[in-house]
RODO-2510 file (C-alpha; in nm, 4 decimals, decimal comma):
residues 135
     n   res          X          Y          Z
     1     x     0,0000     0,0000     0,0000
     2     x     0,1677     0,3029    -0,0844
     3     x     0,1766     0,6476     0,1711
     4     x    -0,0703     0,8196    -0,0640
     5     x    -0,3612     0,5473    -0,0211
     6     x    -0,3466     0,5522     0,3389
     7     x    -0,6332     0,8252     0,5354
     8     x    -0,5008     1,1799     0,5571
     9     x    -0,4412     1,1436     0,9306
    10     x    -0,1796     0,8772     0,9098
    11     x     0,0399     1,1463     0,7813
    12     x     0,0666     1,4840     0,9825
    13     x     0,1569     1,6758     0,6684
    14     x    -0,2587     1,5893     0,5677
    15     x    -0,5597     1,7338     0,6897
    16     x    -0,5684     2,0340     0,9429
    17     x    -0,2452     2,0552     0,9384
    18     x    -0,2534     2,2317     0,5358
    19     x    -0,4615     2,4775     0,5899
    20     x    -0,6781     2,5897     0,2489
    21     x    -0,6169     2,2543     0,1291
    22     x    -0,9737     2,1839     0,0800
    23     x    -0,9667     2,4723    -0,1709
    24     x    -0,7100     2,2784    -0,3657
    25     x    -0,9741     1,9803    -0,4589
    26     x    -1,1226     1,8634    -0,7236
    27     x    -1,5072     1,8835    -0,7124
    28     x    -1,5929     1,5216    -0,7084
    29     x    -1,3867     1,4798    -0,4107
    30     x    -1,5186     1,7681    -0,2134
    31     x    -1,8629     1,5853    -0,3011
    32     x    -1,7057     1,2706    -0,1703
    33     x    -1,5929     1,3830     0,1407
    34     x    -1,9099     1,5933     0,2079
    35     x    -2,1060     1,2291     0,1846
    36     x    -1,8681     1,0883     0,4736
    37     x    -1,9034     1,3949     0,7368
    38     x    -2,2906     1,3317     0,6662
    39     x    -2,2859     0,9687     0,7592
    40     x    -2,3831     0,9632     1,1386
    41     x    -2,1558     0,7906     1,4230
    42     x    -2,2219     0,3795     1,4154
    43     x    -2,3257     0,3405     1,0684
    44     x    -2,1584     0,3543     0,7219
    45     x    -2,1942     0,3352     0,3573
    46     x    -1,9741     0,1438     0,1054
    47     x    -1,7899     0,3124    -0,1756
    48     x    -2,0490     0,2018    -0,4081
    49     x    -2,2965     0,3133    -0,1894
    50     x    -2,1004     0,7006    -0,1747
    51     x    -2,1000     0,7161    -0,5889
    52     x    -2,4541     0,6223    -0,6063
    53     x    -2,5943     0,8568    -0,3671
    54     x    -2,3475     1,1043    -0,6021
    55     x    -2,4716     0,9834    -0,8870
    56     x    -2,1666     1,0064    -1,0048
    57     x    -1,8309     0,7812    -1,0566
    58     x    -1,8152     0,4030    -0,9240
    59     x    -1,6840     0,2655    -0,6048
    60     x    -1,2868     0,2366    -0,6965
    61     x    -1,3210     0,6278    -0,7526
    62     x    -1,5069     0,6525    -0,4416
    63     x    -1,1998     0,4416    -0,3048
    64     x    -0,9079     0,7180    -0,4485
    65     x    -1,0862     1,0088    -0,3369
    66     x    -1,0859     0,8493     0,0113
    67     x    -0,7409     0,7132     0,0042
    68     x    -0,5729     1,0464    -0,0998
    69     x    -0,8320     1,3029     0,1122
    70     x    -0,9996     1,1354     0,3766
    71     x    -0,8270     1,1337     0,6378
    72     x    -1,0171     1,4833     0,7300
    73     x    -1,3317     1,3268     0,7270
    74     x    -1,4447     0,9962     0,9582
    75     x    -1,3071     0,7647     0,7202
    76     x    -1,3982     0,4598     0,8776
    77     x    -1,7551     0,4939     0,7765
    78     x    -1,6823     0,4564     0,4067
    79     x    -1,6244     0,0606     0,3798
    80     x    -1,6090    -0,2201     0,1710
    81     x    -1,9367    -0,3974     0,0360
    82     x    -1,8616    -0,7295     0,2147
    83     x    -1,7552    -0,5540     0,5307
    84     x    -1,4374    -0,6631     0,5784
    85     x    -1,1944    -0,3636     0,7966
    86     x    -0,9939    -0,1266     0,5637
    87     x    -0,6326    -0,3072     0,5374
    88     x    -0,3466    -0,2170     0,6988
    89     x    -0,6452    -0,0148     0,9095
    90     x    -0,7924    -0,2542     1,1123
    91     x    -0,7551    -0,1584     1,4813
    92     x    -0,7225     0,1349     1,4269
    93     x    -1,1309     0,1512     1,2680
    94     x    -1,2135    -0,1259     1,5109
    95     x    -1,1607     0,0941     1,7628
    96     x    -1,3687     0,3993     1,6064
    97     x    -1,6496     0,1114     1,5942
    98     x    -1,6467     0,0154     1,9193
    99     x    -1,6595     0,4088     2,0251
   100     x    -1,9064     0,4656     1,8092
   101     x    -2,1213     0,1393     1,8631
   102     x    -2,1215     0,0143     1,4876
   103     x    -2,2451    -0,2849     1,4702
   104     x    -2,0177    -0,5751     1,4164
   105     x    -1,9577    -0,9980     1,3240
   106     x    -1,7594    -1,1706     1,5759
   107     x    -1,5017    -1,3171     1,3766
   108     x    -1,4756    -1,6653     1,2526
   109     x    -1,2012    -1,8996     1,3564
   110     x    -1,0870    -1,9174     1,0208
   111     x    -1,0414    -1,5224     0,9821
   112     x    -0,6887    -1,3873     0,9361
   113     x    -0,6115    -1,1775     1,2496
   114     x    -0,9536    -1,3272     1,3928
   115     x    -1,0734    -0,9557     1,3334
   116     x    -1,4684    -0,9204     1,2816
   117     x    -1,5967    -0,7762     1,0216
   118     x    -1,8587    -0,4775     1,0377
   119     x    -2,2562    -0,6171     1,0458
   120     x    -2,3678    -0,4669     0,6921
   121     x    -2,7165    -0,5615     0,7263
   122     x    -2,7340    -0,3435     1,0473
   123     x    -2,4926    -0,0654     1,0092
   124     x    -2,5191     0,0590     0,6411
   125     x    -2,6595     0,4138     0,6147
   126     x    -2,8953     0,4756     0,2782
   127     x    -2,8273     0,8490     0,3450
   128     x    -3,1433     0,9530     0,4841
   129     x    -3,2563     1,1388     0,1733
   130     x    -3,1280     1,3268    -0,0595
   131     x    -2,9918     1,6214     0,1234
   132     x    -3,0565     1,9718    -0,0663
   133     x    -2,7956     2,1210    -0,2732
   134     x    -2,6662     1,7914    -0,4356
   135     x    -2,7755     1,6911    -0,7136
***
């Protein structure tokens, strides 16, 4: 995994720390990142879940937006469809989980790491609405 795909607030040269950067992105991810600071503490939507309520790109550009700007925003809430932890990630969302009370699958025996995996059927947000101004 290279430095650039990891959230913004792995790195302390990311996120508050640059002031103005917001100003420096491209639309789509300001869209993007707006979509994860709406998603509310516990629950979370998958990439695909992000472009759709967008309408707009696909899941893997979902996936770049949040691997180069998210750290600024509660990453953790922007997951994969089959609910497996972001890699390289893991305890670090686990533990925003458990604060949060997102739901979660114990962990089979057979699971690398014996990490669970985040309860889709209970925790996925459908965004409440539309919310105005997007489109």
């Amino acid at each position: 995994m290279s430095e650039q795909s990891l959230p913004r607030d792995a790195h302390p040269e990311y996120g508050d720390a640059h002031p103005g950067c917001a100003d420096a992105l491209p639309e789509y991810a300001e869209r993007v990142l707006d979509v994860a600071e709406r998603i509310p503490p516990g629950r979370v939507m998958t990439y695909g879940d992000v472009a759709e309520w967008l309408e707009e790109g696909g899941p893997r550009q979902v996936g770049r937006v949040m691997a180069l700007y998210g750290g600024a925003v509660p990453w953790w809430r922007v997951v994969r469809a089959d609910g497996a932890l972001l890699p390289g990630h893991e305890l670090r969302a686990l533990d925003r989980y458990h604060a949060e009370g997102t739901p979660l699958k114990e962990a089979s025996r057979a699971a690398e790491g014996h990490l669970p995996r985040l309860d889709m059927r209970r925790a996925r947000w459908d965004g409440g609405g539309r919310a105005e101004g997007h489109t």
